[in-house]
BANU-614357 format. One record per residue (C-alpha): residue number from 1; residue in one letter; x, y, z. Coordinates in pm, 1 decimal. Layout:
BEGIN
[pt NUM,'a',[X,Y,Z]]
...
***
This chain:
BEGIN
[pt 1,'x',[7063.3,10750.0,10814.1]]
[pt 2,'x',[6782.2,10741.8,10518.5]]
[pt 3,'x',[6904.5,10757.8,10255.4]]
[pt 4,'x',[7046.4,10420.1,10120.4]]
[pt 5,'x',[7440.1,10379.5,10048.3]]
[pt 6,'x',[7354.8,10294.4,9675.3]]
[pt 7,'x',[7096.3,10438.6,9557.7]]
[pt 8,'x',[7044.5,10462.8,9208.9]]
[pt 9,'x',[7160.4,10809.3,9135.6]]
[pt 10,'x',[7498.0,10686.0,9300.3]]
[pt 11,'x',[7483.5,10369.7,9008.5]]
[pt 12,'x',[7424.5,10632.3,8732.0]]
[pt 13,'x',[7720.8,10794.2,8809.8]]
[pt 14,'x',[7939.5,10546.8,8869.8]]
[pt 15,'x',[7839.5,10449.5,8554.9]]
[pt 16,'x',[7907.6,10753.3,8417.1]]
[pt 17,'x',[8263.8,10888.9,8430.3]]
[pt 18,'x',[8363.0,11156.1,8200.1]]
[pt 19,'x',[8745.6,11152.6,8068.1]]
[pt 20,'x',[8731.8,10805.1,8158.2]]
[pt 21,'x',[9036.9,10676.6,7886.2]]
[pt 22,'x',[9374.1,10746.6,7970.9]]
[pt 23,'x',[9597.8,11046.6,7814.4]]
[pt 24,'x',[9841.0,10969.3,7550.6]]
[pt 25,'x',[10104.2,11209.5,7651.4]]
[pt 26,'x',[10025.8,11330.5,8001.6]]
[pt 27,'x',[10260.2,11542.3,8213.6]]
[pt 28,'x',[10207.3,11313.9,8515.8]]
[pt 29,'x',[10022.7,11020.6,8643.9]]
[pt 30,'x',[9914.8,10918.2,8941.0]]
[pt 31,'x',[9773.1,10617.0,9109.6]]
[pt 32,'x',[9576.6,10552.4,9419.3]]
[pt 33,'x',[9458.7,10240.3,9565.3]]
[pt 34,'x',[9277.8,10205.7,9871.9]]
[pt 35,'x',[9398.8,9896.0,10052.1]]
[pt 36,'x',[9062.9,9814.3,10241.5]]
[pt 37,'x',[8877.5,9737.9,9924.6]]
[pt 38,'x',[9131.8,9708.6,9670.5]]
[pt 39,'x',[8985.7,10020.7,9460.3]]
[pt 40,'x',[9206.0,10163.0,9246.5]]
[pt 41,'x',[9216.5,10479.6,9025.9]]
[pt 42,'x',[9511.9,10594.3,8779.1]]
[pt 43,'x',[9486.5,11007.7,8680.1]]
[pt 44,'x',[9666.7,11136.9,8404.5]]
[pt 45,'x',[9714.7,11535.6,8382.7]]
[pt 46,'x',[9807.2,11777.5,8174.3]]
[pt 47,'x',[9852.5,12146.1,8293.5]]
[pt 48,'x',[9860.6,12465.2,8095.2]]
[pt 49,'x',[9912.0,12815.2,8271.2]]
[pt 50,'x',[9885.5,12665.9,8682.4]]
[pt 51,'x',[9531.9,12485.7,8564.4]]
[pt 52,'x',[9411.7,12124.8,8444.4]]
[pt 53,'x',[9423.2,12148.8,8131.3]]
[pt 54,'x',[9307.3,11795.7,8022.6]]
[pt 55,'x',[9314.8,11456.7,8218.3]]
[pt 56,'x',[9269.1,11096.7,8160.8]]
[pt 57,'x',[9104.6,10814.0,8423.3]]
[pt 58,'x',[9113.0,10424.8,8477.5]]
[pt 59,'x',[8870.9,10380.9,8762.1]]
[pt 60,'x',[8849.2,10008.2,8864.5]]
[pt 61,'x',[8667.9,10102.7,9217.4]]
[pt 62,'x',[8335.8,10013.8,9397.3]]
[pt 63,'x',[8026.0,10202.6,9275.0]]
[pt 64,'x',[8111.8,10502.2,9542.9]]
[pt 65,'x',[8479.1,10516.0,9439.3]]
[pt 66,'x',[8334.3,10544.3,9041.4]]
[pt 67,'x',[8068.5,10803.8,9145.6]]
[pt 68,'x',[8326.5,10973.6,9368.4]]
[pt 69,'x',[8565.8,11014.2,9054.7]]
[pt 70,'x',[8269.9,11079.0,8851.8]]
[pt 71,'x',[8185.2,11371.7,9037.2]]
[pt 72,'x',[8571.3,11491.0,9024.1]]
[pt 73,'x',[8604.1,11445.6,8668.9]]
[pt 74,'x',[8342.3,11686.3,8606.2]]
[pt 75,'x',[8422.0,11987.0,8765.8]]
[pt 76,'x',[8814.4,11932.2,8775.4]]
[pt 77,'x',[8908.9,12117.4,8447.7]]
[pt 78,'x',[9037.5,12455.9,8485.9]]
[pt 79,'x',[9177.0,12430.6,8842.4]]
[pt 80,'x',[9473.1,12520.6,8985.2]]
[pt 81,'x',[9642.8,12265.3,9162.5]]
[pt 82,'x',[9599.6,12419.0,9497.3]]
[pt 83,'x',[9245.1,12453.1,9455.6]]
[pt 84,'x',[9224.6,12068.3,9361.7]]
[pt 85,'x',[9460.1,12001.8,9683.8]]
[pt 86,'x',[9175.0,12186.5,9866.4]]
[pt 87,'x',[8902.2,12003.1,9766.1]]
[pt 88,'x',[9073.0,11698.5,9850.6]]
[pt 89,'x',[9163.9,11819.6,10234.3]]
[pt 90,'x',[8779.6,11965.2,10231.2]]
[pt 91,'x',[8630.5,11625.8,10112.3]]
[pt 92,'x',[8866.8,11423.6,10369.7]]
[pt 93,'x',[8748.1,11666.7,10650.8]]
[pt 94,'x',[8373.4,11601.0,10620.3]]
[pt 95,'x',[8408.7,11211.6,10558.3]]
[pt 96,'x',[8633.2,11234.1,10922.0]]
[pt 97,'x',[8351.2,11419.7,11060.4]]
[pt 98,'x',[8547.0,11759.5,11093.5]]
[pt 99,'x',[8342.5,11956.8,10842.3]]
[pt 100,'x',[7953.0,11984.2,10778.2]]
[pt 101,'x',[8012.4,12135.3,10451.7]]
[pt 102,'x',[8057.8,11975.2,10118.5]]
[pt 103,'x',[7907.6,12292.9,9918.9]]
[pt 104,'x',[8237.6,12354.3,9808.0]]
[pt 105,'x',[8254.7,12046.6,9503.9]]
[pt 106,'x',[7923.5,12027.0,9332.8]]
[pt 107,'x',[7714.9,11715.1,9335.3]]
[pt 108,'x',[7913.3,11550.8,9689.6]]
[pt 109,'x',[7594.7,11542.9,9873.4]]
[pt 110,'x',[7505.9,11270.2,9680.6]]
[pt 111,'x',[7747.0,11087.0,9880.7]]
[pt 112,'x',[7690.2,11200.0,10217.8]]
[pt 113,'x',[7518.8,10895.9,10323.2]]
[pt 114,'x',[7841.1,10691.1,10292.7]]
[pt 115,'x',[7999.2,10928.9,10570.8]]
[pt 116,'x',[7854.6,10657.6,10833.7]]
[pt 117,'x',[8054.7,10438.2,10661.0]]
[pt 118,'x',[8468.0,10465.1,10739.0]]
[pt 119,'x',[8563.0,10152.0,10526.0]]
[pt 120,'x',[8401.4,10335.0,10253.5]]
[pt 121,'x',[8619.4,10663.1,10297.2]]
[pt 122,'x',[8936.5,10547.1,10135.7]]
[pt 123,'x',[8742.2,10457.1,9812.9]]
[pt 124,'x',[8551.4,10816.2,9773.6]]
[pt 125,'x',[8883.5,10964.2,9837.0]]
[pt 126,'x',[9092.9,10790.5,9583.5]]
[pt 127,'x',[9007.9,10986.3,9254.0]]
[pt 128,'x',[9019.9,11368.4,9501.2]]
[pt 129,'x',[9354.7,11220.0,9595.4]]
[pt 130,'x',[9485.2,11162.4,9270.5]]
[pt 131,'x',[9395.2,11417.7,9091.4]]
[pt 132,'x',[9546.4,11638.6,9343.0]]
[pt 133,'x',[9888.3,11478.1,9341.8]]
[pt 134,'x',[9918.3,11441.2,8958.3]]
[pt 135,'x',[9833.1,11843.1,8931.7]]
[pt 136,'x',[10076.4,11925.3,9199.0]]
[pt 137,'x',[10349.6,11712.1,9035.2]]
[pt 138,'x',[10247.5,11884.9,8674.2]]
[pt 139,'x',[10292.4,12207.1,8784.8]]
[pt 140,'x',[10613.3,12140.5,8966.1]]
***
């Protein structure tokens, strides 16, 4: 493995999350925590027409859990919450070493170094999670 497990792209991220204040009014929340590290991150949703509409995040998480949601946040509007359950089986897949491919969420290479590193998984997970389950429960 080269590349190092935070690097300073990974910091600016993680330092970097858009919609990161939490919706007034949302249509569901959800929260994930990942019990090996204690990182933690709270998604509120609001769907319009089967898509995200607009969502809200409290990311207390190590520096790949932030970059992880990070990379979410920015791409997540406008999905369908089947698409957003996808890219959470997709990005669970290539962490367990079942997948090569992480074309399908821009800007996840970033994190591929991490995939050596299992007690990391739960953490990169936790906003992909989330955001899936507070769509899903939306659109119910």
């Amino acid at each position: 493995m080269s590349a190092p497990l935070y690097n300073k792209d990974i910091l600016r991220l993680a330092a970097s999350i858009p919609h990161h204040q939490r919706l007034p009014d949302p249509q569901a929340s959800v929260e994930r925590r990942s019990p090996t590290c204690g990182s933690r991150v709270t998604v509120d949703v609001k769907m319009a027409d089967g898509r995200l509409a607009d969502m809200g995040l409290d990311v207390k998480a190590c520096a790949l859990g932030q970059a992880s949601a990070a990379l979410m946040a920015a791409q997540a509007i406008g999905m369908s919450a089947d698409e957003l359950a996808d890219a959470r089986d997709r990005l669970t897949a290539y962490l367990a070493g079942e997948s090569d491919d992480l074309d399908f969420w821009p800007g996840l290479a970033i994190l591929a170094p991490a995939r050596g590193y299992p007690a990391r998984h739960a953490s990169i997970r936790l906003g992909f999670e989330a955001i899936a389950e507070a769509a899903r429960m939306a659109d119910a």
